[in-house]
C-alpha positions as CSV (number, residue, x, y, z in Angstrom):
1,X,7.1,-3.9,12.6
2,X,2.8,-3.0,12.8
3,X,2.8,-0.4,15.6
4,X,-0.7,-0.2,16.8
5,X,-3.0,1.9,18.2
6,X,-1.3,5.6,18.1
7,X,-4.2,6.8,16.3
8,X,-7.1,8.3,19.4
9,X,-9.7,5.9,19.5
10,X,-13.5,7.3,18.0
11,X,-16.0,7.7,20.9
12,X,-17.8,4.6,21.6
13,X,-21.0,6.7,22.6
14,X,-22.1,7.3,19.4
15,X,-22.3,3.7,19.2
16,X,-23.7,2.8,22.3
17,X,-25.4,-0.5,21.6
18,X,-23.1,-1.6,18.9
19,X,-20.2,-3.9,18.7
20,X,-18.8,-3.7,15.3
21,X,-17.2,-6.2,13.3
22,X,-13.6,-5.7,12.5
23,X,-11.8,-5.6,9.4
24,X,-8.5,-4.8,8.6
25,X,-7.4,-2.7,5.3
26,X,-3.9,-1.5,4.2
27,X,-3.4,1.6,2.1
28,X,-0.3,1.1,0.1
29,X,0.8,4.7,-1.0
30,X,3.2,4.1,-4.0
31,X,3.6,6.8,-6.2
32,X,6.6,9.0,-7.1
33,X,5.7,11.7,-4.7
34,X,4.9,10.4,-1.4
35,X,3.6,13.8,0.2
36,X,0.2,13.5,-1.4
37,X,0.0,10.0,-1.6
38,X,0.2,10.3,2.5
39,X,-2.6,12.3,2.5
40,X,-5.4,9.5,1.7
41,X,-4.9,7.5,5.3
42,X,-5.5,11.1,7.0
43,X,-8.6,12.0,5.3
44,X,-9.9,8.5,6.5
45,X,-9.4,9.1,9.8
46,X,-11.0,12.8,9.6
47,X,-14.2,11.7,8.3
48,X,-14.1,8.6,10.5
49,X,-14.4,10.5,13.4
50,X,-11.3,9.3,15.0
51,X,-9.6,12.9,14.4
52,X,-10.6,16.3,14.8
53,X,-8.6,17.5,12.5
54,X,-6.7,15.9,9.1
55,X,-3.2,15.5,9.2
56,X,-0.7,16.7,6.3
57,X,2.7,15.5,5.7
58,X,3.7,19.1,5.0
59,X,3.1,20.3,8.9
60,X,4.7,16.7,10.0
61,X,1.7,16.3,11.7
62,X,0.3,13.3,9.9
63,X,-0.8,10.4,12.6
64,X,1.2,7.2,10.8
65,X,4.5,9.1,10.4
66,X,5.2,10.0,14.0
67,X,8.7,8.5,13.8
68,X,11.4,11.5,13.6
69,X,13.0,10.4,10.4
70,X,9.4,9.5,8.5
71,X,8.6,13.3,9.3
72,X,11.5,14.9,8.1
73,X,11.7,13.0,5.1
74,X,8.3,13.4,4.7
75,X,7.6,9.4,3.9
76,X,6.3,6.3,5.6
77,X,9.3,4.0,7.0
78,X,7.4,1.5,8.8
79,X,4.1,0.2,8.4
80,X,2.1,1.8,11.0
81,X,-1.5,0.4,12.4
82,X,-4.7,2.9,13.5
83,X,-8.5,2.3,13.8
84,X,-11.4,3.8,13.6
85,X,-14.9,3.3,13.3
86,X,-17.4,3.8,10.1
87,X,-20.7,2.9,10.7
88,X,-20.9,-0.6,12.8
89,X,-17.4,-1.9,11.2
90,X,-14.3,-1.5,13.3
91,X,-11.5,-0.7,10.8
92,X,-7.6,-1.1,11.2
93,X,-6.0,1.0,8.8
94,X,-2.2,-0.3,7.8
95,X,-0.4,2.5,6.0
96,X,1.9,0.9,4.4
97,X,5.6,2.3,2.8
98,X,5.6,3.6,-0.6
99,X,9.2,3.6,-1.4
100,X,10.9,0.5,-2.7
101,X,13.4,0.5,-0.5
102,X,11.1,-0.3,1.7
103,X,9.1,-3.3,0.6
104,X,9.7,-5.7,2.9
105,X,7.1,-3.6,5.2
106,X,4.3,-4.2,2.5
107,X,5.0,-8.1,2.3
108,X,4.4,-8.4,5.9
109,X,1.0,-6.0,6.4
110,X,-0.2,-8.1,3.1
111,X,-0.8,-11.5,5.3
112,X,-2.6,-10.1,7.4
113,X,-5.3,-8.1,5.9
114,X,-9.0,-8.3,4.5
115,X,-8.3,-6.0,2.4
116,X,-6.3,-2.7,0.5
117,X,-6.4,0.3,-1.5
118,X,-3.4,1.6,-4.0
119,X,-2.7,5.0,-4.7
120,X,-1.8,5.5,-7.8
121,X,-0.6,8.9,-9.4
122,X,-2.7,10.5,-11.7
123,X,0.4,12.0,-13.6
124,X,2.7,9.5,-12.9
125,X,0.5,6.3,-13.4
126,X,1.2,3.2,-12.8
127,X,4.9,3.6,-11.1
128,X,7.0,0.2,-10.8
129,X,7.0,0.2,-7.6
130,X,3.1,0.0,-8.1
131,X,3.3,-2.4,-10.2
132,X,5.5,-4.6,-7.6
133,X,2.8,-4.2,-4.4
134,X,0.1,-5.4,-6.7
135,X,1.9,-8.0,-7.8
136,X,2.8,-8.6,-3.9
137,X,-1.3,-8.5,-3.2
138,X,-1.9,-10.5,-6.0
139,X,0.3,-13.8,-4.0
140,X,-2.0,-13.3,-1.0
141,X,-5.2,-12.9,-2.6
142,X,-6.0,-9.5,-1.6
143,X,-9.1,-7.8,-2.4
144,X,-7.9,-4.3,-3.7
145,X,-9.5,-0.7,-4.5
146,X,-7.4,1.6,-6.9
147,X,-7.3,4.9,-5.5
148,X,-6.3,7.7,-7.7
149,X,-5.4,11.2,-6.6
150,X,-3.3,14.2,-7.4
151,X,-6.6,15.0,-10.3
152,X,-5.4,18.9,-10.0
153,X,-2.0,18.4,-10.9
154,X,-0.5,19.7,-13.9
155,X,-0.4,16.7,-16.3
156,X,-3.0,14.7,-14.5
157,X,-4.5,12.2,-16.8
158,X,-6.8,10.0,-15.2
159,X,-8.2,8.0,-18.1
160,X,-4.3,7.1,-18.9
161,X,-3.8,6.1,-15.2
162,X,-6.7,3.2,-15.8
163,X,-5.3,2.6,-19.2
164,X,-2.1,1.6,-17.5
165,X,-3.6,-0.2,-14.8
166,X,-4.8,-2.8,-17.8
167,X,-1.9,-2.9,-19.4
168,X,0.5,-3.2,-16.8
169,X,-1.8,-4.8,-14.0
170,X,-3.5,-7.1,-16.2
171,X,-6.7,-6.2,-15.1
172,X,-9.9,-4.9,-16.2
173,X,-10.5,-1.9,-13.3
174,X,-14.3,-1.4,-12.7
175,X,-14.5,2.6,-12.6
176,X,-16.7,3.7,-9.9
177,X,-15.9,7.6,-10.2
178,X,-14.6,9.9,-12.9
179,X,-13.5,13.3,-12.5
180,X,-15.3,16.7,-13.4
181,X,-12.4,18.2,-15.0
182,X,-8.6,17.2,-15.0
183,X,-5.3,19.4,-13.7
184,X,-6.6,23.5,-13.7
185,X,-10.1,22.6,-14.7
186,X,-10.5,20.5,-12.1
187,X,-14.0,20.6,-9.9
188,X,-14.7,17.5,-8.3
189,X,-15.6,14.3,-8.7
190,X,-18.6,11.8,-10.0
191,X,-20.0,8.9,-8.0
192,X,-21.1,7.0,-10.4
193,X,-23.2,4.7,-7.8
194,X,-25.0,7.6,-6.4
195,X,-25.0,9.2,-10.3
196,X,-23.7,12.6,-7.7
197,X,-20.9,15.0,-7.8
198,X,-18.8,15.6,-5.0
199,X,-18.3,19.1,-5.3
200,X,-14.7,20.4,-3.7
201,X,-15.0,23.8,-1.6
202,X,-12.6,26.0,-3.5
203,X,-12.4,28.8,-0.7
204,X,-11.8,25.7,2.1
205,X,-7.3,25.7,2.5
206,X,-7.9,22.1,4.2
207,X,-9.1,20.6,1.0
208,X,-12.0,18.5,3.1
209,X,-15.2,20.7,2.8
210,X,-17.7,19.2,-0.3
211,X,-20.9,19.2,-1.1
212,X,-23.1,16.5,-3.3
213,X,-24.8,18.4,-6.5
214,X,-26.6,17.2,-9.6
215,X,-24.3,16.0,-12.3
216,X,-23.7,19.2,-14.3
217,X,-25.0,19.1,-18.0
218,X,-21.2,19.1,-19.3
219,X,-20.1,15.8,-17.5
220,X,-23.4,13.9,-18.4
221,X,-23.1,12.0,-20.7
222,X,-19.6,11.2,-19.5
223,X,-21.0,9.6,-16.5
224,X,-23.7,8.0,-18.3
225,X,-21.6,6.1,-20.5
226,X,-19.3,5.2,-17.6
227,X,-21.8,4.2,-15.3
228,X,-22.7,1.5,-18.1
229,X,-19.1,0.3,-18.1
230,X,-18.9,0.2,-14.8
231,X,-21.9,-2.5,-14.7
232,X,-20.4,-4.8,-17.0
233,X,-16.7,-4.8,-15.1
234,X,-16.9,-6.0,-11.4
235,X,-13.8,-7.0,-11.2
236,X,-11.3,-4.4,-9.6
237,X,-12.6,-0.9,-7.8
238,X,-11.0,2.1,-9.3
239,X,-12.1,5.4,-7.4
240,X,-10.4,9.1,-7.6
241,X,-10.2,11.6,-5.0
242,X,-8.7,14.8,-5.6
């Protein structure tokens, strides 16, 4: 069952002659660990304005998973509805259950939405329980974005995780960033539509301070020859975050 509107609501005055249109988007966390996976929805609502500070599964203090049980296990239960607003679109965010156990909750947010984005595990790749909400998504026509995180991880391989996507997906993901780095290397990552770095703040605890740089010499021709592949395959969004 969609609970609504637990999230605070963004100030209207910094829209004041604006109605926005409204969309609604589901984030469908399914990878093996759920406590980063969670972490994606919170970041949303942080830069959205509709928080003033990001939630983290770790201090139960995430905004979807307000439900006793969801915080001491530390995953989502139910599907859980919040909004915010980005620029002059009103956005309801569905975070939706990871877990298979729980999938039910994902077939019901999927007829209702505009659109969704799946976290996928940079180590772990494509998981099957990944595999089964695209799938899912797929029946409903769904407009998707692949969302790839957990870059700094020990193992993280994010050119795998898109080489799984095809092969298991059956798509042909349209990469719109690449990371600077991978697992203890890791520095950021590369828009390849602004042809910017997003530059993480190493001495920030929060994990949400960045700054955009020039593309350092190193990464290049790396985002050169992505950007070029990127052109040719519009067919499914694939973006990484850290």
């Amino acid at each position: 069952m969609l609970r609504a509107g637990q999230a605070p609501q963004l100030n209207r005055a910094n829209h004041p002659h604006r109605e926005p249109c409204s969309t609604n988007f589901a984030i469908s966390a399914s990878s093996r660990t759920w406590t980063r996976a969670k972490r994606p929805p919170q970041r949303i609502l942080y830069f959205g304005g509709s928080k003033h500070k990001s939630g983290d599964v770790d201090e139960g203090n995430t905004t979807t998973d307000f439900d006793p049980l969801e915080k001491a296990k530390g995953i989502t239960i139910n599907s859980a509805a919040v909004s915010l607003e980005w620029d002059d679109t009103r956005i309801t965010l569905i975070d939706t259950p990871g877990h298979v156990d729980f999938t039910a909750e994902v077939e019901r947010s999927l007829r209702v939405l505009d659109g969704a984005v799946g976290v996928f595990c940079a180590v772990g790749g494509v998981e099957v329980q990944s595999e089964t909400v695209w799938y899912q998504a797929n029946r409903h026509n769904v407009p998707r974005l692949a969302f790839v995180n957990k870059l700094d991880r020990m193992g993280a391989d994010f050119y795998d995780c898109i080489n799984q996507m095809k092969d298991k997906l059956g798509i042909v993901p349209a990469v719109c960033t690449i990371p600077a780095g991978q697992s203890g290397n890791f520095q950021g990552v590369i828009d390849l539509i602004r042809m910017k770095m997003w530059k993480q703040d190493p001495k920030d605890p929060s994990h949400v301070k960045y700054s955009w740089i020039d593309i350092p010499a190193e990464y290049q021709a790396d985002a050169r020859r992505a950007a070029k592949n990127c052109s040719k395959r519009p067919r499914t969004a694939a973006m990484n975050f850290w």
